[in-house]
ZAMAR-73164 format. One record per residue (C-alpha): x, y, z; residue in three letters. Coordinates in steps of 0.1 Angstrom, whole numbers. Each point is the difference from the previous one (the first is absolute). Example, Ala and Ser with C-alpha at 12.3 -4.5 7.8 and 13.67 -1.06 7.14 Angstrom:
! residues 2
    east   north      up     r
     123     -45      78   ALA
      14      34      -7   SER
This chain:
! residues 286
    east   north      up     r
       0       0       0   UNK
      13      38      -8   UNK
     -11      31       4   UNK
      -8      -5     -37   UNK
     -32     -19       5   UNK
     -13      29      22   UNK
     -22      27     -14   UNK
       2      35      15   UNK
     -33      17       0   UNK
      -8      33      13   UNK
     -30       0      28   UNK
     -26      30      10   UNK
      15      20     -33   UNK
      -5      40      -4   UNK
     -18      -8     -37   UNK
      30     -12     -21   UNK
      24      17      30   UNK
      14     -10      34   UNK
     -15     -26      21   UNK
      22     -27      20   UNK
      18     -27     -20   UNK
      -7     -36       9   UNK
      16     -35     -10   UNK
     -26     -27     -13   UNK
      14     -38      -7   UNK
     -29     -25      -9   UNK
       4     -34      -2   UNK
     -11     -37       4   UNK
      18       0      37   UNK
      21      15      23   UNK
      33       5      -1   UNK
      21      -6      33   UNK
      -3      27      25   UNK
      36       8      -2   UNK
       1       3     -39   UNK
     -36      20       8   UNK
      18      24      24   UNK
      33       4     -28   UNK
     -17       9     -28   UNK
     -23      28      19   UNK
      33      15      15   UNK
      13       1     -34   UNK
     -25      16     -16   UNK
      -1      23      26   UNK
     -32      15       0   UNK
     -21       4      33   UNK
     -20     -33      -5   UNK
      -2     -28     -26   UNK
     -27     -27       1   UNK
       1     -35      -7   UNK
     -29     -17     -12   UNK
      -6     -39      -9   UNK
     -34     -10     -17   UNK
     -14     -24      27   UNK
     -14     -32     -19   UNK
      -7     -21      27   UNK
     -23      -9      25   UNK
     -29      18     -16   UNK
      13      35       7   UNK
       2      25     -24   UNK
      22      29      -9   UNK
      32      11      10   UNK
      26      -9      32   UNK
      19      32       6   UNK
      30       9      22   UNK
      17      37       4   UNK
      34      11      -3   UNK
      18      30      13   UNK
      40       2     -10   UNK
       2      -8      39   UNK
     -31     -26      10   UNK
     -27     -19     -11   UNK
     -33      25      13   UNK
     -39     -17       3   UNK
     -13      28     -22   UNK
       6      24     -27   UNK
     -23      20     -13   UNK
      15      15     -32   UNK
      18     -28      -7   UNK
     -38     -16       0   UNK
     -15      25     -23   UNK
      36      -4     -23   UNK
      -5     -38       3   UNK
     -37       7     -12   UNK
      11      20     -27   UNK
      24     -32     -16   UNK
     -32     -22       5   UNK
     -21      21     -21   UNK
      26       5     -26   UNK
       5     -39      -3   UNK
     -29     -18       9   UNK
     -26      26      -6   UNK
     -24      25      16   UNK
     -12     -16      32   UNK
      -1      -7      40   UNK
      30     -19      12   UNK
      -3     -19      35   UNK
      31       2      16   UNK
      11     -22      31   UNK
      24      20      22   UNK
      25     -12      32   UNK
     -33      10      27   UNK
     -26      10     -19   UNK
     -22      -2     -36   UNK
      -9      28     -25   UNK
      -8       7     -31   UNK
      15      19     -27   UNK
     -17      18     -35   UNK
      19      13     -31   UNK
     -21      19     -31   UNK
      26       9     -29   UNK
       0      34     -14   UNK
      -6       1     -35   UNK
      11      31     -25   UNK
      23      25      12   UNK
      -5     -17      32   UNK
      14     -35     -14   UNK
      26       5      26   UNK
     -19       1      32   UNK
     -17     -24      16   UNK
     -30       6      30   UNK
       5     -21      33   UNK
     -16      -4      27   UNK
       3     -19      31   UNK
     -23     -14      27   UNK
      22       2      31   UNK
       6     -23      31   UNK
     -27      10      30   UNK
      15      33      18   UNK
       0       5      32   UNK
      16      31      23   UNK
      13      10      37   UNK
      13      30      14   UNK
      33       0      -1   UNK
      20      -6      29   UNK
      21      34      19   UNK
      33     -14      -5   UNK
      -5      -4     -36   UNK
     -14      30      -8   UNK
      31      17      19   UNK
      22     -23     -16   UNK
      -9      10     -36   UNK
      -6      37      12   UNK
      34      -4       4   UNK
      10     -17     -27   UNK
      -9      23     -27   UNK
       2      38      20   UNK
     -35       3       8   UNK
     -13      18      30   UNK
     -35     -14      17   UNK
     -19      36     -11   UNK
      11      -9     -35   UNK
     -26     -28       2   UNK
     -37       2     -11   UNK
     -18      -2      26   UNK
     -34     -13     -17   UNK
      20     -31     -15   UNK
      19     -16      32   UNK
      30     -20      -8   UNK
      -7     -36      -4   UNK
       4     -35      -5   UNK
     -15     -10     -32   UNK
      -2     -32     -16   UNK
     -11      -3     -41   UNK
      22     -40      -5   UNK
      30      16      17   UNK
       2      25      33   UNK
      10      35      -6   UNK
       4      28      22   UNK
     -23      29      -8   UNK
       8      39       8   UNK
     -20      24     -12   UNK
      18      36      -2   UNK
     -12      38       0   UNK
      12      12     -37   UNK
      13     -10     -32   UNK
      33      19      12   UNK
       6     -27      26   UNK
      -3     -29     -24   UNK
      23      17     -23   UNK
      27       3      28   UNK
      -2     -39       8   UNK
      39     -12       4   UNK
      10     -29      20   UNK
      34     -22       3   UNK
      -9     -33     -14   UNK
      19     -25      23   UNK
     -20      22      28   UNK
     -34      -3     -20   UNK
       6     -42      -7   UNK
       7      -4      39   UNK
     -26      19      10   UNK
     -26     -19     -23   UNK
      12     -34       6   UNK
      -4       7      39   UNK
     -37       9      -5   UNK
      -6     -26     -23   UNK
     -12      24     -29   UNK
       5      -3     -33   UNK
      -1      37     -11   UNK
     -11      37      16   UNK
     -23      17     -20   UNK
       4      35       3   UNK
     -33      21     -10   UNK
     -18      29      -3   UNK
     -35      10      -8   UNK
      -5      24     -23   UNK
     -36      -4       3   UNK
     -23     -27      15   UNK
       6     -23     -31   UNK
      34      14     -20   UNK
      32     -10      23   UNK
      37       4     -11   UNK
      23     -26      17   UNK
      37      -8      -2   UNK
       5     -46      12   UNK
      38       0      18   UNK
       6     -40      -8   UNK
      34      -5      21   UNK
     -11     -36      10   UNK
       5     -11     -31   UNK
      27      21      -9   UNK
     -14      27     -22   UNK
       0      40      14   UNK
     -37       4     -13   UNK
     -26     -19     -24   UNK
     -12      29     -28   UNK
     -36     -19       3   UNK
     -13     -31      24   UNK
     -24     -14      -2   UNK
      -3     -20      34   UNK
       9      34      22   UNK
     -34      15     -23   UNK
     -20     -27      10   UNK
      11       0      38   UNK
      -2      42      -2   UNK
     -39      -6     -13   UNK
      -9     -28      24   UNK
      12      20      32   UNK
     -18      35     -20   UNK
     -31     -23       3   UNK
       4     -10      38   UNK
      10      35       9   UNK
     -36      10     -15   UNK
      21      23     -19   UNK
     -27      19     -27   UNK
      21     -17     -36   UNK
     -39      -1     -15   UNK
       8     -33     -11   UNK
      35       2     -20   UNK
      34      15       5   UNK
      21      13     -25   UNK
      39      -3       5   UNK
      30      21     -16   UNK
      34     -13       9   UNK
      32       0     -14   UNK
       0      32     -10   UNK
      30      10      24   UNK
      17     -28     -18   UNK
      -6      14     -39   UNK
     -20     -31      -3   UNK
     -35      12       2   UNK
     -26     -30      10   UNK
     -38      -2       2   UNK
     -21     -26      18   UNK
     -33      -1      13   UNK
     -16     -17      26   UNK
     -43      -9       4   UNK
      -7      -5      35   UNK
     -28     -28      14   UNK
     -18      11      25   UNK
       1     -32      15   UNK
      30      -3      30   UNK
      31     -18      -7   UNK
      -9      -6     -39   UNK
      22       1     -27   UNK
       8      35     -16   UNK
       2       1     -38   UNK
      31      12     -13   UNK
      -4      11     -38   UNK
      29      22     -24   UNK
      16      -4     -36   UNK
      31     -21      -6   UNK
      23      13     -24   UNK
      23     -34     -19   UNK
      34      10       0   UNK
């Protein structure tokens, strides 16, 4: 197996522009873990997902692992939509069921057609979400970690534990400005997450009650920031939910912008509590 068998898809694209670059290899079964975790490190990008077409024991769809460069992770979420993409472009317009380490979902892919030939529409059905309020010592911890002061929180979005298929730590801050100004040390940042257990932090702020800009620090897995993620969008919307928080439904998400790598995703909320969030952008085939 090489890095040649990969494809390299774009997740949560800008139109034909930015999003968040995934790895996709598709095949009749795994490889070994070990050559699994190789080939992500050397393709380097945040995540890259391994699926194998299950054909046995009556189950359908697709048995996917995640990759960082550093660790395997039970959930990607543009790695998904990018994985979703490839399906569509090779097997057709159509729902995918997908089989994960802890949980199962469901992924969709519509191609583009036109000027559009080059994008395809995703969308993902999450793992349940569920939230918390985060702990003192964590908050301080990553207070600390990236220069923030408490009164630089928002106050009507608390920081918390959030769960979308992976745990993320959720702070909510006061201005645009302040998510600009997000700098960390990375060996700091992967300590600090591996300690909590958390996969990512997801840094936002709300524009209005449904349009949030938010930067995804990813030092567990050895990446400074994701330009668009899925998973931290679906924990973000499931803990906006329990918070009663007024998203009318939806959220709209801008990220990577800080990053020259401009990324769109939306997420439609259930009212339902602890139901999956679906997770829906372009993917961009590079």
């Amino acid at each position: 197996m090489t890095t040649a068998d990969v494809q390299r898809i774009a997740a949560f694209s800008d139109g034909n522009e930015g999003g968040n670059p995934a790895g996709v290899w598709i095949g009749a079964a795994h490889p070994p873990e070990a050559e699994m975790q190789r080939i992500a490190h050397e393709i380097g990008y945040s995540e890259t997902a391994f699926a194998a077409q299950l054909e046995e024991g009556g189950e359908e769809g697709y048995r996917v692992r995640y990759f960082s460069p550093e660790a395997e992770v039970p959930f990607c979420g543009h790695a998904t939509i990018a994985l979703g993409a490839a399906l569509a472009a090779s097997r057709g317009d159509g729902v995918f069921p997908l089989t994960l380490n802890g949980a199962r979902i469901t992924v969709e892919g519509r191609r583009g057609g036109g000027e559009a030939a080059q994008l395809v529409s995703a969308a993902l059905q999450s793992p349940p979400t569920r939230s918390a309020p985060a702990p003192a010592d964590a908050v301080a911890g990553a207070l600390a970690l990236f220069g923030y002061r408490e009164q630089d929180l928002d106050p009507r979005i608390p920081p918390a534990l959030a769960h979308g298929g992976a745990d993320h730590l959720v702070l909510a801050l006061k201005s645009r400005a302040l998510l600009a100004a997000m700098r960390y040390d990375l060996d700091a940042g992967r300590r600090f997450m591996r300690e909590l257990g958390i996969v990512t932090v997801v840094l936002a702020w709300a524009e209005s009650g449904s349009l949030f800009h938010t930067r995804n620090p990813f030092a567990a897995g050895g990446v400074y920031e994701d330009p668009a993620t899925g998973a931290g969008t679906a924990a973000l919307a499931g803990y906006l939910r329990d918070l009663g928080w007024p998203h009318g439904g939806h959220i709209e998400v801008v990220q990577g912008e800080d990053m020259g790598m401009r990324s769109r995703l939306r997420a439609d909320i259930d009212p339902a509590p602890g139901s999956a969030i679906r997770v829906s952008g372009t993917a961009r085939l590079l």
